[in-house]
N, CA, C, O and CB atoms as a CASP TS submission, in Angstrom:
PFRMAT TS
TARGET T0000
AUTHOR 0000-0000-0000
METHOD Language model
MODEL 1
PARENT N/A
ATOM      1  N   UNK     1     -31.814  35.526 -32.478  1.00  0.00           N
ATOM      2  CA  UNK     1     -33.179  35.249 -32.909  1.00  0.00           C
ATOM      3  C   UNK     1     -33.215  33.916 -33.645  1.00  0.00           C
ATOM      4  O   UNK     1     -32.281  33.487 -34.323  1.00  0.00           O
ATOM      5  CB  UNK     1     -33.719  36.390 -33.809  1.00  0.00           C
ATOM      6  N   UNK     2     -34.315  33.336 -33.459  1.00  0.00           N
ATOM      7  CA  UNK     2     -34.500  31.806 -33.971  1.00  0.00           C
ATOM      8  C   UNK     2     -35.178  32.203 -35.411  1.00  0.00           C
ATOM      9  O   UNK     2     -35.996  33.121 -35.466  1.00  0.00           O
ATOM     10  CB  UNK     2     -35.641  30.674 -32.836  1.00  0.00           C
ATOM     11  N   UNK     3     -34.722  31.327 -36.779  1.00  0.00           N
ATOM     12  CA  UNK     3     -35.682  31.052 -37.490  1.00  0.00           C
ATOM     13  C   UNK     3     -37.197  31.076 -37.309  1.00  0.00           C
ATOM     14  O   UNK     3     -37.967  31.200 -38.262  1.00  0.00           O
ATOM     15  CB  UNK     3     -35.389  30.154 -37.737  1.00  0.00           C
ATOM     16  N   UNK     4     -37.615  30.942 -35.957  1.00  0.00           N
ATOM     17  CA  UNK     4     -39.212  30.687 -35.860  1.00  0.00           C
ATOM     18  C   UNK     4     -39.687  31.616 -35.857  1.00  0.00           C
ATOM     19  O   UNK     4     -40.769  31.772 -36.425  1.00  0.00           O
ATOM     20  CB  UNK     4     -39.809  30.064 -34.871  1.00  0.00           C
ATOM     21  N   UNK     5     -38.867  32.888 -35.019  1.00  0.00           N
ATOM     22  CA  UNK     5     -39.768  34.384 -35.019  1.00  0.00           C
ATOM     23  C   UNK     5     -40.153  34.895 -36.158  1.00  0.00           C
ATOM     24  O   UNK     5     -39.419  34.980 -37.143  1.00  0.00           O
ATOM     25  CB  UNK     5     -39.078  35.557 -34.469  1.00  0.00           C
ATOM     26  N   UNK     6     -41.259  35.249 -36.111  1.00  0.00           N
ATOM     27  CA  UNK     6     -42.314  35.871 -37.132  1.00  0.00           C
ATOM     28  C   UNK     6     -42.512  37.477 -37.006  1.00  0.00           C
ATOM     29  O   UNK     6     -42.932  37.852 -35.911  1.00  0.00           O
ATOM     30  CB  UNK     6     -43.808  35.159 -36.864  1.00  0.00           C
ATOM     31  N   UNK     7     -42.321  38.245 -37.760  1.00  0.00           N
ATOM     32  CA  UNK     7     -42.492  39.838 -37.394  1.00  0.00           C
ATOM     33  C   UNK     7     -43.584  40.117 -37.268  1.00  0.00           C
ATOM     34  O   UNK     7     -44.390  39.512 -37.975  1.00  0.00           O
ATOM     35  CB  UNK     7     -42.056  40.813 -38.240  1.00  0.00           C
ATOM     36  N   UNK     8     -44.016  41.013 -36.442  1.00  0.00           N
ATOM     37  CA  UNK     8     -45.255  41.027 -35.639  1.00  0.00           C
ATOM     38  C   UNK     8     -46.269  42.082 -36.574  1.00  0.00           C
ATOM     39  O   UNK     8     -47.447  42.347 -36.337  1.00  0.00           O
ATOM     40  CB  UNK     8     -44.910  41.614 -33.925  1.00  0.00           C
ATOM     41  N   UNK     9     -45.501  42.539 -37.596  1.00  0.00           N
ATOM     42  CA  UNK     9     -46.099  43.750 -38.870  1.00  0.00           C
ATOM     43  C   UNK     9     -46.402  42.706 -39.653  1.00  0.00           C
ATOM     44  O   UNK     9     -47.463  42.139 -39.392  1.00  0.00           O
ATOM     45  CB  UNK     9     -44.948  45.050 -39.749  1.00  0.00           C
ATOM     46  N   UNK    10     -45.787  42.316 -40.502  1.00  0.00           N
ATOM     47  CA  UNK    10     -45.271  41.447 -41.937  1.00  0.00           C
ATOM     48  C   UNK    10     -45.564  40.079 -41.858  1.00  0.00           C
ATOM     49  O   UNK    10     -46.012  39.358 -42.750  1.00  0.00           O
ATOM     50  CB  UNK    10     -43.635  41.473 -42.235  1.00  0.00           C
ATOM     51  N   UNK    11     -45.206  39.729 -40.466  1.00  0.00           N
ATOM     52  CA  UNK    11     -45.052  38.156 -40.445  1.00  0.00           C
ATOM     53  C   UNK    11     -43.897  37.225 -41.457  1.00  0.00           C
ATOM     54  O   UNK    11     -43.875  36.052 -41.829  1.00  0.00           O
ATOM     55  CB  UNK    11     -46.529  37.662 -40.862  1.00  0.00           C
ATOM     56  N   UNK    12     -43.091  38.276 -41.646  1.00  0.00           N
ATOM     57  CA  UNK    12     -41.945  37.600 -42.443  1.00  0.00           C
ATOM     58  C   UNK    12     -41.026  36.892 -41.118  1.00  0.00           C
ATOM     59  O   UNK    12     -41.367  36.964 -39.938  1.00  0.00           O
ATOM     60  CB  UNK    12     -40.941  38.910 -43.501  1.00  0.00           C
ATOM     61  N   UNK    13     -40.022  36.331 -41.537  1.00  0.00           N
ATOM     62  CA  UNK    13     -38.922  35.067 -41.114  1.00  0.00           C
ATOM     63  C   UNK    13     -38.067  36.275 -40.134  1.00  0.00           C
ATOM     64  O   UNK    13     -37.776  37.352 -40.654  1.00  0.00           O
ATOM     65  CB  UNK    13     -37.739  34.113 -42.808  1.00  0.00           C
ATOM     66  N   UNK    14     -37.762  36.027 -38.912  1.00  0.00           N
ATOM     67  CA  UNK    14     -36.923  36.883 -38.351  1.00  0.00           C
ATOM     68  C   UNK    14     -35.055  36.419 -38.953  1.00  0.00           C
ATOM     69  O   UNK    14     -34.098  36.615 -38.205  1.00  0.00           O
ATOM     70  CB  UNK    14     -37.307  36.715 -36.549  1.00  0.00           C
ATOM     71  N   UNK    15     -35.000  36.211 -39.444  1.00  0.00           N
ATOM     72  CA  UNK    15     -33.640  35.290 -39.761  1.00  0.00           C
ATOM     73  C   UNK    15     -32.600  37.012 -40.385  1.00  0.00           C
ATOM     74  O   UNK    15     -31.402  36.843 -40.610  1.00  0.00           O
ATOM     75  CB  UNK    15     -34.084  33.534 -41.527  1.00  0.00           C
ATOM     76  N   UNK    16     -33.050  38.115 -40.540  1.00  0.00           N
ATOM     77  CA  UNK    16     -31.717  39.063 -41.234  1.00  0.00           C
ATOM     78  C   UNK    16     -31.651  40.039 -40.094  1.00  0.00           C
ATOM     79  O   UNK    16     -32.391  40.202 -39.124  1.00  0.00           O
ATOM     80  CB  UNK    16     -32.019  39.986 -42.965  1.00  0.00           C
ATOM     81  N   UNK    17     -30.315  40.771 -40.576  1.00  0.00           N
ATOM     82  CA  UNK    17     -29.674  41.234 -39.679  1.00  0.00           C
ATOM     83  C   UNK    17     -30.432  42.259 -39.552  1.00  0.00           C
ATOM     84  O   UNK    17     -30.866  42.743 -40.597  1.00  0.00           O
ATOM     85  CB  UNK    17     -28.398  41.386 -39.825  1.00  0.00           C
ATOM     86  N   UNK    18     -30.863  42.972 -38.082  1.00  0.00           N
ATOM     87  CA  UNK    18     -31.250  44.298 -38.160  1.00  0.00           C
ATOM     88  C   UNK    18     -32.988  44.339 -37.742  1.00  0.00           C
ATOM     89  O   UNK    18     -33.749  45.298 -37.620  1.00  0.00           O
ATOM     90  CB  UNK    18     -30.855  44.856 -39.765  1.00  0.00           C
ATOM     91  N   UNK    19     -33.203  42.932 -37.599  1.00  0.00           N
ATOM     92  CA  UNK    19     -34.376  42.737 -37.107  1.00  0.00           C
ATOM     93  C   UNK    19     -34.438  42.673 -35.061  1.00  0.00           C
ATOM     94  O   UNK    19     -33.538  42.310 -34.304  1.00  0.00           O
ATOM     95  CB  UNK    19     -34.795  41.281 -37.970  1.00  0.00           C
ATOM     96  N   UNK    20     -35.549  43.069 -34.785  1.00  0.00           N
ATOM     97  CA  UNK    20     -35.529  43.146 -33.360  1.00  0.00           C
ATOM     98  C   UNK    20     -36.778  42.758 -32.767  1.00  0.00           C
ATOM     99  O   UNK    20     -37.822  42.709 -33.416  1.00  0.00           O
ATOM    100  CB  UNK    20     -35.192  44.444 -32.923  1.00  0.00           C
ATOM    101  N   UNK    21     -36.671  42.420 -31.275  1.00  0.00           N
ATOM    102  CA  UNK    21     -37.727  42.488 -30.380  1.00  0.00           C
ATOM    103  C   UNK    21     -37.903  43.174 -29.268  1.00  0.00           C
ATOM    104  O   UNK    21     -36.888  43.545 -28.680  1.00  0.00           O
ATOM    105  CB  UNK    21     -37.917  41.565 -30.057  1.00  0.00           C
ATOM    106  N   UNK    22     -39.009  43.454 -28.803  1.00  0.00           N
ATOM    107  CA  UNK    22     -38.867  44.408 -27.377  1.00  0.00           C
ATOM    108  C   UNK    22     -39.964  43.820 -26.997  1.00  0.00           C
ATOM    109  O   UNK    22     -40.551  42.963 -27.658  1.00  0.00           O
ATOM    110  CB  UNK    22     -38.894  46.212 -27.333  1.00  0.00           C
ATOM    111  N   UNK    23     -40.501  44.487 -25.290  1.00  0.00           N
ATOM    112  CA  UNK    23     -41.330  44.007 -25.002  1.00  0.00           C
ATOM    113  C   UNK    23     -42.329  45.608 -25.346  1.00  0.00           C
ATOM    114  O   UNK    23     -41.851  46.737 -25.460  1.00  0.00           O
ATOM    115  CB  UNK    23     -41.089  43.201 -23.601  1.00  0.00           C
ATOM    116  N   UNK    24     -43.957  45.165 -25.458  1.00  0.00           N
ATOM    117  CA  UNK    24     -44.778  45.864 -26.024  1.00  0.00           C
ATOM    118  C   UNK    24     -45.054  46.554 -24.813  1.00  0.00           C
ATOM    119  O   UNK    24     -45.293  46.001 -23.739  1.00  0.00           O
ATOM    120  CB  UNK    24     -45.817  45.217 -26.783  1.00  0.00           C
ATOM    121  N   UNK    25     -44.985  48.631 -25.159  1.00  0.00           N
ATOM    122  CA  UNK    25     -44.725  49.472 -24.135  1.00  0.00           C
ATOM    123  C   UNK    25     -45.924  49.328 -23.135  1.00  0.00           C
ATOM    124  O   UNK    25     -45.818  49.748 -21.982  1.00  0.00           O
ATOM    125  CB  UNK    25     -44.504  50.894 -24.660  1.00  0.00           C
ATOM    126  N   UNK    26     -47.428  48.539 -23.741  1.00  0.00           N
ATOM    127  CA  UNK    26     -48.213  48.433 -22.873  1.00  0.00           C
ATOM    128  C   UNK    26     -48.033  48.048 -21.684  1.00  0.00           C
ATOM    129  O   UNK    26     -47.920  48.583 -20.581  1.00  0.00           O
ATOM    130  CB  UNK    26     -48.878  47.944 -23.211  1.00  0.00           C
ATOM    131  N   UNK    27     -48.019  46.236 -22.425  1.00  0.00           N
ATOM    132  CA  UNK    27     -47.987  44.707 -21.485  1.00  0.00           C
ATOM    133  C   UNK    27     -47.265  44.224 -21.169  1.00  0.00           C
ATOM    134  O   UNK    27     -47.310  43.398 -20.257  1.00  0.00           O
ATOM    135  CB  UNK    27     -48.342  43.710 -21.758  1.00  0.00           C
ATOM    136  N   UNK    28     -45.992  44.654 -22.004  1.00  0.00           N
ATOM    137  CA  UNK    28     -44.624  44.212 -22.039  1.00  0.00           C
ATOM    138  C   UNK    28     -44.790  42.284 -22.731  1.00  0.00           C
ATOM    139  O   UNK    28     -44.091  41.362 -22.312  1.00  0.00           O
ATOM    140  CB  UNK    28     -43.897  44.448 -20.104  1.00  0.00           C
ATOM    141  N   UNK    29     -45.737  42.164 -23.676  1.00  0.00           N
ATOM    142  CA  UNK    29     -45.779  41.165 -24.350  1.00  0.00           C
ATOM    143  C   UNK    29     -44.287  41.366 -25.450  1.00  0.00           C
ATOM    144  O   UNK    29     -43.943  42.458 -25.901  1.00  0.00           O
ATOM    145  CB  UNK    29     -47.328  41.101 -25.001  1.00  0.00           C
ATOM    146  N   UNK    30     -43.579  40.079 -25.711  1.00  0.00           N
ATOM    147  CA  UNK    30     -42.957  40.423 -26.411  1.00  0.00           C
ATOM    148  C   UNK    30     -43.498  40.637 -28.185  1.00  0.00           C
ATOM    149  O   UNK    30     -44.394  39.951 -28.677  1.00  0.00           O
ATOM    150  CB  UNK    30     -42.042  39.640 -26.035  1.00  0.00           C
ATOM    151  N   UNK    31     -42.797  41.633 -28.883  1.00  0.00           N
ATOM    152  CA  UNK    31     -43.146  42.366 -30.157  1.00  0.00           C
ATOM    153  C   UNK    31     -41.652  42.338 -30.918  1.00  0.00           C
ATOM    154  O   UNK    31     -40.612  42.928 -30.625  1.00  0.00           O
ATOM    155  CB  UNK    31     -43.806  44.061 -29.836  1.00  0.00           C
ATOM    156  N   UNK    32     -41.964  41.410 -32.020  1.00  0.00           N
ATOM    157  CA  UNK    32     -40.412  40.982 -33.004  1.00  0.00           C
ATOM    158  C   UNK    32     -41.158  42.490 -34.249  1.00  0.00           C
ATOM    159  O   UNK    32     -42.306  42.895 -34.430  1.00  0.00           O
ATOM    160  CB  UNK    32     -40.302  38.370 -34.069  1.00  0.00           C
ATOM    161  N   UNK    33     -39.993  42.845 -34.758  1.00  0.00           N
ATOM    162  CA  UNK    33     -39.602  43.417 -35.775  1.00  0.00           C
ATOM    163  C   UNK    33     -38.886  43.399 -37.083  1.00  0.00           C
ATOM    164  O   UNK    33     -37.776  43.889 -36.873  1.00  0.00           O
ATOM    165  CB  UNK    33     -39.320  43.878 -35.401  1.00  0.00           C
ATOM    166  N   UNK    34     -39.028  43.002 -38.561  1.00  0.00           N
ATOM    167  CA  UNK    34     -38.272  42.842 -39.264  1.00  0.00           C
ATOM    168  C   UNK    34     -37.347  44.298 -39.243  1.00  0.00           C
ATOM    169  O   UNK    34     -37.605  45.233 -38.484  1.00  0.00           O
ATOM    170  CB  UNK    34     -38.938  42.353 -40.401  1.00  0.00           C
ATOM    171  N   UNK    35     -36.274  44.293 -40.184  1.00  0.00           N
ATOM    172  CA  UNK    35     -35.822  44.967 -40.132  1.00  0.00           C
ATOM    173  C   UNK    35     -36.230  46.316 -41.480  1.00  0.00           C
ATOM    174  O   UNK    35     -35.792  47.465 -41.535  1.00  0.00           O
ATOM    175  CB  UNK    35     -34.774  44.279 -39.889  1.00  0.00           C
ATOM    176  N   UNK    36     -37.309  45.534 -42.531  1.00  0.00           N
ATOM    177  CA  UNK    36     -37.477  46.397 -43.702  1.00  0.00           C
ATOM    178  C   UNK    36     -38.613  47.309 -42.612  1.00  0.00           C
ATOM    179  O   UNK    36     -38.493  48.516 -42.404  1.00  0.00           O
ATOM    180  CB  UNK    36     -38.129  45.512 -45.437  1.00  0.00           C
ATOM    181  N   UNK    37     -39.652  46.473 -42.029  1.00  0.00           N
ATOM    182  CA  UNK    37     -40.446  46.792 -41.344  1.00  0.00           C
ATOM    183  C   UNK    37     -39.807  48.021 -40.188  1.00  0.00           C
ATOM    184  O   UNK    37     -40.510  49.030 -40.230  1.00  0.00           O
ATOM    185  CB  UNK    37     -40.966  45.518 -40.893  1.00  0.00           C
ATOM    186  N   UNK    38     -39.239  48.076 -39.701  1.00  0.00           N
ATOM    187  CA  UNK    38     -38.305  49.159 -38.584  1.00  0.00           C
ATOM    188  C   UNK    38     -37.909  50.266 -39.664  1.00  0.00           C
ATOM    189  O   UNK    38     -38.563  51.307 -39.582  1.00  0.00           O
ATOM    190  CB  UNK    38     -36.585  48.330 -37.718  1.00  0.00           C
ATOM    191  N   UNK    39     -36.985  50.203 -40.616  1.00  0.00           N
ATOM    192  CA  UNK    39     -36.871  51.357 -41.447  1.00  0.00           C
ATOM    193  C   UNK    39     -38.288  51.995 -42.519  1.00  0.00           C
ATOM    194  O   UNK    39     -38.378  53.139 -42.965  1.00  0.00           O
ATOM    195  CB  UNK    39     -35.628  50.911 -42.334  1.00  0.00           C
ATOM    196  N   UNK    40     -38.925  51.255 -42.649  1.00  0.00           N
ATOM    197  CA  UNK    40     -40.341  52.147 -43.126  1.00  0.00           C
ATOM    198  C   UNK    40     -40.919  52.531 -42.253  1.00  0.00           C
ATOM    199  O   UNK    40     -41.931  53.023 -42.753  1.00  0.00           O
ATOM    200  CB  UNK    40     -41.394  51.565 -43.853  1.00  0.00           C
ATOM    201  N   UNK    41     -40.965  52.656 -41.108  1.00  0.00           N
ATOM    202  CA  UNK    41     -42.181  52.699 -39.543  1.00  0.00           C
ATOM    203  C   UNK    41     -43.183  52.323 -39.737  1.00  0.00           C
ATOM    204  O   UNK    41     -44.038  52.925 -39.087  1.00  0.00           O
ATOM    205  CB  UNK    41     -42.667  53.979 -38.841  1.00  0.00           C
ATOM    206  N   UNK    42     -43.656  51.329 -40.551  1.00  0.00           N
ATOM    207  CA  UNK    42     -44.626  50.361 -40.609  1.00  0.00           C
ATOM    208  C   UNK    42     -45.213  49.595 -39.490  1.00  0.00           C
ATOM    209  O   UNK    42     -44.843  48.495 -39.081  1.00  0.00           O
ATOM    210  CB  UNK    42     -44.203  49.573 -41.350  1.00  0.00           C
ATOM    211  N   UNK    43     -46.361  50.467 -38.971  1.00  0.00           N
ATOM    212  CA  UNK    43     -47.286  50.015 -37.844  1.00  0.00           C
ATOM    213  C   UNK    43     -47.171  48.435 -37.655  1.00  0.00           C
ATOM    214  O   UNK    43     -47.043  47.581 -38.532  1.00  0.00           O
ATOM    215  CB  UNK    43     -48.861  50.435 -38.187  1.00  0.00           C
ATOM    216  N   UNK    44     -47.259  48.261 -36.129  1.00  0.00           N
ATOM    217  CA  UNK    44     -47.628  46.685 -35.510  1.00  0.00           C
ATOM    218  C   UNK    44     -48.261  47.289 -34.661  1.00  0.00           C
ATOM    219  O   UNK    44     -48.227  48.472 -34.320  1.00  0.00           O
ATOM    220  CB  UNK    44     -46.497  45.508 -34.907  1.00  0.00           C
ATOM    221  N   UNK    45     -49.174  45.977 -34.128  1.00  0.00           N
ATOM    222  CA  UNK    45     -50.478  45.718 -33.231  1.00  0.00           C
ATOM    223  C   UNK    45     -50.000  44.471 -32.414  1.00  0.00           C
ATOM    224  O   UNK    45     -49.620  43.365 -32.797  1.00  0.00           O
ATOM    225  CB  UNK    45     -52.004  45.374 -34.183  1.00  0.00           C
ATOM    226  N   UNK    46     -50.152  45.042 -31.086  1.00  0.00           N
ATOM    227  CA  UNK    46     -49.560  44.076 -30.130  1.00  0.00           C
ATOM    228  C   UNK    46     -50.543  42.937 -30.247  1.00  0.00           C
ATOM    229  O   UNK    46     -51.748  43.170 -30.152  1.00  0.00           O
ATOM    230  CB  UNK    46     -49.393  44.650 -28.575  1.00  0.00           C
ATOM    231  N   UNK    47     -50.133  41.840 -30.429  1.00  0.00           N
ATOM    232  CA  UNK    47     -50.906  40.781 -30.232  1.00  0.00           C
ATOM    233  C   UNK    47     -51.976  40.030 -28.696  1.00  0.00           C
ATOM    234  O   UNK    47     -52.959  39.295 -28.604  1.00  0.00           O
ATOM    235  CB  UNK    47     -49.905  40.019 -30.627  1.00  0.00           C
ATOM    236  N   UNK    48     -51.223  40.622 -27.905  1.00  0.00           N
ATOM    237  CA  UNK    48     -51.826  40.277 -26.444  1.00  0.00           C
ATOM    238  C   UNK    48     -53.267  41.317 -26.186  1.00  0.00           C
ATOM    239  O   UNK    48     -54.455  41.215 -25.880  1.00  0.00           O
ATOM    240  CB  UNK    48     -50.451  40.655 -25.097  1.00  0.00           C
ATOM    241  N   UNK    49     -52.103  42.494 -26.589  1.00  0.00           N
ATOM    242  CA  UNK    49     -53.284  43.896 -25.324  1.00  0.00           C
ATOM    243  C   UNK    49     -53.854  44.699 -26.982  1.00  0.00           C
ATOM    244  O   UNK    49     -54.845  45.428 -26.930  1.00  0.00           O
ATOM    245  CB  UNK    49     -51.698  45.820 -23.623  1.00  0.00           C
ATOM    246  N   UNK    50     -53.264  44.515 -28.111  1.00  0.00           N
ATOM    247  CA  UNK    50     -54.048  45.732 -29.083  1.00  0.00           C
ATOM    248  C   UNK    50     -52.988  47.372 -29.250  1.00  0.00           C
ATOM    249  O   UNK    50     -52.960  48.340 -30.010  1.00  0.00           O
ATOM    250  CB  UNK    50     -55.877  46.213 -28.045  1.00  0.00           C
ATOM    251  N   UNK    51     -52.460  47.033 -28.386  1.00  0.00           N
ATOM    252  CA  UNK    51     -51.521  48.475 -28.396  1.00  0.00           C
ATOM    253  C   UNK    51     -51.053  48.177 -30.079  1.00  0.00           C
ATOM    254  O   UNK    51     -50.657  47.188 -30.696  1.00  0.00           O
ATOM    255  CB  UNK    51     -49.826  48.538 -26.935  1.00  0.00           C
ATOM    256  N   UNK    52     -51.357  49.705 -30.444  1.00  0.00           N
ATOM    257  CA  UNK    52     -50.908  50.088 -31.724  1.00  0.00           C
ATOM    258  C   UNK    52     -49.580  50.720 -31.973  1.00  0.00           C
ATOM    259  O   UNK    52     -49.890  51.867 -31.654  1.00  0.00           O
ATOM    260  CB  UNK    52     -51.786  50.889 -32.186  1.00  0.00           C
ATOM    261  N   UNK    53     -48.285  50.801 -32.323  1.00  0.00           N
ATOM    262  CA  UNK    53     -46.961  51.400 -32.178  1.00  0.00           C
ATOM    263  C   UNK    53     -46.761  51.882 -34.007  1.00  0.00           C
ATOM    264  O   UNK    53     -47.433  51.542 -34.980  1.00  0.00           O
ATOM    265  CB  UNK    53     -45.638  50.053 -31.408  1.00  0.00           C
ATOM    266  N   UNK    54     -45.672  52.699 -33.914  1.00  0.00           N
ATOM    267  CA  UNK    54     -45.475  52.688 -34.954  1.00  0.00           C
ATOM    268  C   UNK    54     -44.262  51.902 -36.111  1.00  0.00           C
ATOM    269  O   UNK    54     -44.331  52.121 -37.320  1.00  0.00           O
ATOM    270  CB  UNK    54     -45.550  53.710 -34.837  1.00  0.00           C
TER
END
């Protein structure tokens, strides 16, 4: 992951370990994840299509 990715919850720095991306189960847009964000299940909103995940 590059410094540039932004978590798609938080919008924090993708830069620590344990952070991820997938593609969004809708659109298959890609969807970054911090990693504090992944262990709380702190909702994201796909940016493309609106799909809500947890």
């Amino acid at each position: 992951m590059t410094a540039r990715e932004r978590c798609t919850s938080c919008n924090a720095t993708l830069a620590e370990e344990g952070s991820t991306r997938f593609p969004c189960p809708s659109c298959a847009h890609q969807v970054s994840r911090c990693y504090r964000c992944r262990e709380q299940s702190i909702g994201y909103t796909c940016p493309k299509c609106g799909f809500q995940g947890p």
